[in-house]
N, C-alpha and C positions, 0 to 999 in steps of 0.2 A: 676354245677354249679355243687360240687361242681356241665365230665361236666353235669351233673348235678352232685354238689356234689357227688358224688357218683353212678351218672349216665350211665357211660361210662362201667361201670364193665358189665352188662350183655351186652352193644353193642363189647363191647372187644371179649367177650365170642363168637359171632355170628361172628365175622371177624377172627380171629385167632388171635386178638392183645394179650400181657398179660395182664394176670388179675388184671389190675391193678385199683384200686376203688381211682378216683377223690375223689371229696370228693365224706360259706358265709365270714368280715371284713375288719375289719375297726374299729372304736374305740369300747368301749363295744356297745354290739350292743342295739340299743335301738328300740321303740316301731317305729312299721310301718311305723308314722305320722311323728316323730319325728329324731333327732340325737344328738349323744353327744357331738362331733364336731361340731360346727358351724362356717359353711361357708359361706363367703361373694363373692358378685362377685369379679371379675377380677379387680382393680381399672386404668383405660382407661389412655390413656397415659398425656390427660393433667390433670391429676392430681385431678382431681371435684373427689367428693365425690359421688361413683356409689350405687343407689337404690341396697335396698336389696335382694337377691337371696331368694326362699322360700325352707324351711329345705327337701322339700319331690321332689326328692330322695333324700337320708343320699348322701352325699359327703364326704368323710373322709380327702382329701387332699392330697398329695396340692393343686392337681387342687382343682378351685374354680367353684362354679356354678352362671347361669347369670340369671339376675331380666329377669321375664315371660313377654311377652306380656301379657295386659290382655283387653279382651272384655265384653263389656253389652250385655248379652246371654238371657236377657227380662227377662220370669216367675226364670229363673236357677241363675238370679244375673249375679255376674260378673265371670269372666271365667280368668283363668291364663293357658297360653302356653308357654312349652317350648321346648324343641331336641336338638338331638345332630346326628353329621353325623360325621364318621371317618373309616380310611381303617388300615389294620394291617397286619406286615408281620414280618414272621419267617424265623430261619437255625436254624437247630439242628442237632447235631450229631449221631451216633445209635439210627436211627428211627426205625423203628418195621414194620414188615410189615404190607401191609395196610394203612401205613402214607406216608407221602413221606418229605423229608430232606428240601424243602423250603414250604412254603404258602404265600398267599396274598388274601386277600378280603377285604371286607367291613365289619367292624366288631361292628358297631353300627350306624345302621340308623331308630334312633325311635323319637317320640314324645312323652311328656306326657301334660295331659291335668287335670286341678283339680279347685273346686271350694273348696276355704280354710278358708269363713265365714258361720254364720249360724249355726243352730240347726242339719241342713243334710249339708255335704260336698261328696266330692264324689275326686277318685283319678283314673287316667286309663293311661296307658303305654303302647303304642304301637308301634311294627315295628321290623326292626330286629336288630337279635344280634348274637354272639359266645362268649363261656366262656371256652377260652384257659385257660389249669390248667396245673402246672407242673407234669411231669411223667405219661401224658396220650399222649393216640391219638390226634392227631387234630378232631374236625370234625365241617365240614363246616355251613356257616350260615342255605342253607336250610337242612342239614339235623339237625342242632341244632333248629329250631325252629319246624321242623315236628317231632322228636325223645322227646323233652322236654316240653315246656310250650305253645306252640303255637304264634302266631304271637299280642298277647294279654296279655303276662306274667304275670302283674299285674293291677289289678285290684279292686277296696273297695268301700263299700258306707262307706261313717264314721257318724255315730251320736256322737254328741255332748251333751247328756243332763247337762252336768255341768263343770262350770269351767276348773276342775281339772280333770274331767271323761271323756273317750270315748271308744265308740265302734266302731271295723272294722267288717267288712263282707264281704267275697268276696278271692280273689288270695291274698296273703298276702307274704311279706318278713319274713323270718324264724327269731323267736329271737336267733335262737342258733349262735354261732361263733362272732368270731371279723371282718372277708370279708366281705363285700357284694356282691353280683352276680355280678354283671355286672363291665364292667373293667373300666368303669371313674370312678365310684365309689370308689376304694381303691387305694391304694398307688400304688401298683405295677401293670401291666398292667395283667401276670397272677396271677392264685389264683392257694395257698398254696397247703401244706398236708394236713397240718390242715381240712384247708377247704374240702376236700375228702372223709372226714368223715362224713361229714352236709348234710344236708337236705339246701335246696336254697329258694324252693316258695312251698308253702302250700298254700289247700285250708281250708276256717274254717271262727271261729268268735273270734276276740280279744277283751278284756278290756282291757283298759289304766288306773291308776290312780296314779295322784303325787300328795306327801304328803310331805310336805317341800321341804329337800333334796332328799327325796325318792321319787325314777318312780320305779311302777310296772305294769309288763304285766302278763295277765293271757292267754292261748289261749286254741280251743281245733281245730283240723286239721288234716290233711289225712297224716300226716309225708314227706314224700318223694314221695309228689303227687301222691299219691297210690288212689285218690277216696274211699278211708276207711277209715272213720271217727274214727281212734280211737288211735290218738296222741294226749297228753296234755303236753304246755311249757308253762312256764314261767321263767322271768328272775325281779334281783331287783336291782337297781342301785342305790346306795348313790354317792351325785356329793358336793362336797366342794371345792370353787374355782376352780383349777387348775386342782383336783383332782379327779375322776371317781372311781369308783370300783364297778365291776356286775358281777351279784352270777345266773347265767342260768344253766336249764335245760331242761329236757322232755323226755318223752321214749313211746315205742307202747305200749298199756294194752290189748291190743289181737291180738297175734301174726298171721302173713299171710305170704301165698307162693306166693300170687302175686308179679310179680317181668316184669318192664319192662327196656328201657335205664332210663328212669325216675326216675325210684323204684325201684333200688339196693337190695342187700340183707340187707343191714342197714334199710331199712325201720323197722325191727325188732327190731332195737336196741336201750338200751337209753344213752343217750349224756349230759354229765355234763362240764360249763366252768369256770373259774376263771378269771376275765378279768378286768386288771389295766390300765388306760389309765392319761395321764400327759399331759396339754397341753396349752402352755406359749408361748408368741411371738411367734418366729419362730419354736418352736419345737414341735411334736407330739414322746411321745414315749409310745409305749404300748407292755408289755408281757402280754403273758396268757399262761394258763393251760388247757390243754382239756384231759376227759376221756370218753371213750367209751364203748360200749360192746353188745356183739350179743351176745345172750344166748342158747343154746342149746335147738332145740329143733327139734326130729323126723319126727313128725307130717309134717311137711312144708319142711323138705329136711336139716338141722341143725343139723347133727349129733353130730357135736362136735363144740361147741363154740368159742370168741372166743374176746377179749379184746382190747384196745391199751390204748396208754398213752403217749401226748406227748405236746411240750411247743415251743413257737414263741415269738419269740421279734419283732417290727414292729417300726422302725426308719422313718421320716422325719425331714428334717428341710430347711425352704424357704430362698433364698441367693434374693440378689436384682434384678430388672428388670426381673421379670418372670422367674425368674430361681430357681430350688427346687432339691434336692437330699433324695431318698428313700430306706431303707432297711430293707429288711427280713432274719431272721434268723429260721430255724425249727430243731425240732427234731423229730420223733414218732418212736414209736415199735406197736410192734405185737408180742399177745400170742401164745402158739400153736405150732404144730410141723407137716410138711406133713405126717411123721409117723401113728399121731393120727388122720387124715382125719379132722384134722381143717379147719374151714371154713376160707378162704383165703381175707383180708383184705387190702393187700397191694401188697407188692413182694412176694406173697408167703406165707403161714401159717408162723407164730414166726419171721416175717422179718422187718427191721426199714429204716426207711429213714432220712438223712438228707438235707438238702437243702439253698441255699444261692444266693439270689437273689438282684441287684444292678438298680435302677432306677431312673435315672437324668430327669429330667422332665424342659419344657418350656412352659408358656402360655402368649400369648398376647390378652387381652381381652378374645373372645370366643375362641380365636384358639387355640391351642396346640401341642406337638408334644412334645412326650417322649419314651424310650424306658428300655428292659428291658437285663440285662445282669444276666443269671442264671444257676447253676448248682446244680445237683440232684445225691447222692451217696444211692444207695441199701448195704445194710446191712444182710447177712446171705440168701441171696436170694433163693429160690424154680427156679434150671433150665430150662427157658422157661417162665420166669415170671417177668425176666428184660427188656435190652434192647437191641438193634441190631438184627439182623435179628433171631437171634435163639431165641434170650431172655436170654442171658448169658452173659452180660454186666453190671456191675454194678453202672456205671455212663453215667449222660448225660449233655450236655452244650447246651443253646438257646441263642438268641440272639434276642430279638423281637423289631418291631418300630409299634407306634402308632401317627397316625396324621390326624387331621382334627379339627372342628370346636362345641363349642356349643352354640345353641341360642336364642334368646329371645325378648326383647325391643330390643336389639344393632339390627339387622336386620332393627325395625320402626324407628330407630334415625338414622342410616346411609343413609335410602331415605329419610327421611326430609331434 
């Protein structure tokens, strides 16, 4: 995620692939429970006016998400069900070795289940998944859910004790970044550079609270699933009309050398975004700003530090009869120099990337079917830490499709 944000750097490490650090978005990103986007279901083809979809999970668009089934679960109240099932396939060019130039799996087949009245609510996301990112390895559903979050991702008890207040506890979605994890969730089917940077799913306890215009999250969490309690985020959103803008951060306050595919060497580092999001009729348009930085440090194997700094534009806009078009624009660098045994961030110590990604998208009801068209250019690269077989390739082209189904009520109202 990003796979894990940032995930894939030490699995890279173990395979021979390069070191390349995956890293979360979608509009600013907001509290767990919550999104900034709001998304309605699908509107069905004869036209009635379809129940409302519930905001968790965030949907940034354009896909839309479908109203839950929901059940009288007795002492628990009522109960809301949803999933989504879909397969996804790749071609790429200068694959790396250890990948191989096509793929194809099933690349989301989960459920979520949530009780979203009351004093106690409770939220749980099960089944599987992959979080294809640009300018990494592929790696497969099971090793992406034995290498990452488990077959269980997320997971929260939520209290409620006021209006305007709440608390998570439990597997949480990261405030940092504009992506979110998982690929129905955002515009494009992969996730960014940006997101490479991020932390994806934390464990920990969040505070919610909004104050007029103002949502703020407070959290304290293991960073990059590291089981170390000792990351603290927060992020603050002012929303006027149309208009969003969220001021996130977080960083580790005791540095560690634990490190698995999970828990990159960025679990060290702290992460700051700048994130404007616009969003009217048919359009969603959101840039941001992301900074980073791993800091030096001995002790844990950080010889020499080590920065980035880099900015996404994040285009849709929905045309008629289920039809939407998606686009991402990136930039990043990196500090540092392989001279100076800088810790290696990207392509290589001091190296940038750019990226350009194209996603036309189709949904009818719950179904969908979209795909991604993208390319990824390395900038000052460290030899052996690009692409193709050697790792001395500075660009790459994919081509992704994604298609299947998500559902809900429409499942109980098609057997009636």
């Amino acid at each position: 995620m990003k796979i894990h944000r940032g995930a894939l750097a030490a699995l890279a490490l173990c395979l021979g692939w390069p070191s390349l650090v995956r890293p979360q978005t979608a509009p600013a990103t907001p509290p767990a429970d919550s999104q900034t986007l709001t998304t309605t279901a699908a509107t069905p083809a004869t036209g009635s006016t379809p129940a409302a979809a519930l905001p968790t999970p965030s949907i940034t668009g354009p896909l839309a998400g479908i109203p839950p089934a929901k059940f009288d679960a007795g002492p628990f109240g009522t109960i809301a069900v949803n999933g989504i099932l879909n397969g996804y396939g790749m071609w790429q060019d200068n694959h790396v070795p250890g990948d191989n130039p096509t793929q194809a799996t099933v690349s989301n087949g989960q459920i979520w289940i949530q009780k979203t009245d009351g004093w106690w609510q409770f939220y749980l996301q099960a089944g599987a998944y992959t979080l294809p990112t640009l300018a990494t390895p592929y790696m497969d559903t099971g090793k992406t859910i034995s290498n990452l979050y488990g077959p269980l991702p997320t997971a929260y008890l939520k209290l409620v004790p006021g209006k305007n207040t709440s608390i998570l506890i439990g597997e949480l979605p990261t405030l940092i970044g504009a992506e979110y994890t998982f690929t129905f969730q955002n515009m494009n089917v992969e996730r960014g550079l940006l997101w490479n940077q991020e932390n994806a799913i934390s464990r920990g306890i969040q505070i919610n609270q909004t104050l007029g215009k103002f949502t703020a999250s407070l959290s304290w969490n293991d960073g990059f699933y590291s089981n170390r309690y000792t990351w603290l985020t927060g992020s603050l959103t002012y929303t006027k009309g149309p208009h969003a803008i969220s001021f996130v951060g977080g960083g580790n306050y005791n540095k560690t050398a634990f490190q698995t595919v999970a828990t990159p060497v960025q679990n060290n580092s702290s992460i700051y975004n700048v994130i404007y999001t616009f969003t009217k009729g048919a359009w969603i348009v959101q840039p941001y700003f992301q900074y980073t930085n791993v800091p030096t440090n001995a002790q844990i194997g950080i010889t020499n530090g080590a920065a980035t700094r880099g900015g996404a534009l994040l285009l849709s806009h929905a045309f008629k009869h289920g039809f939407s078009l998606a686009g991402r624009g990136e930039y990043i660098s990196s500090t540092g120099s392989a001279a100076e045994n800088t810790v290696n961030l990207m392509f290589g110590p001091g190296s940038s990337g750019t990226s350009a990604t194209l996603t036309p998208t189709f949904q009818y009801g719950g179904f969908f079917f979209r795909g991604d068209l993208s390319w990824v250019h390395a900038g000052s690269l460290t030899p052996g830490d690009g692409f193709g077989p050697a790792g001395l390739s500075n660009s790459q082209y994919r081509a992704v499709g994604e298609i299947g189904f998500m559902f809900g009520n429409n499942l109980i109202e098609r057997k009636q």
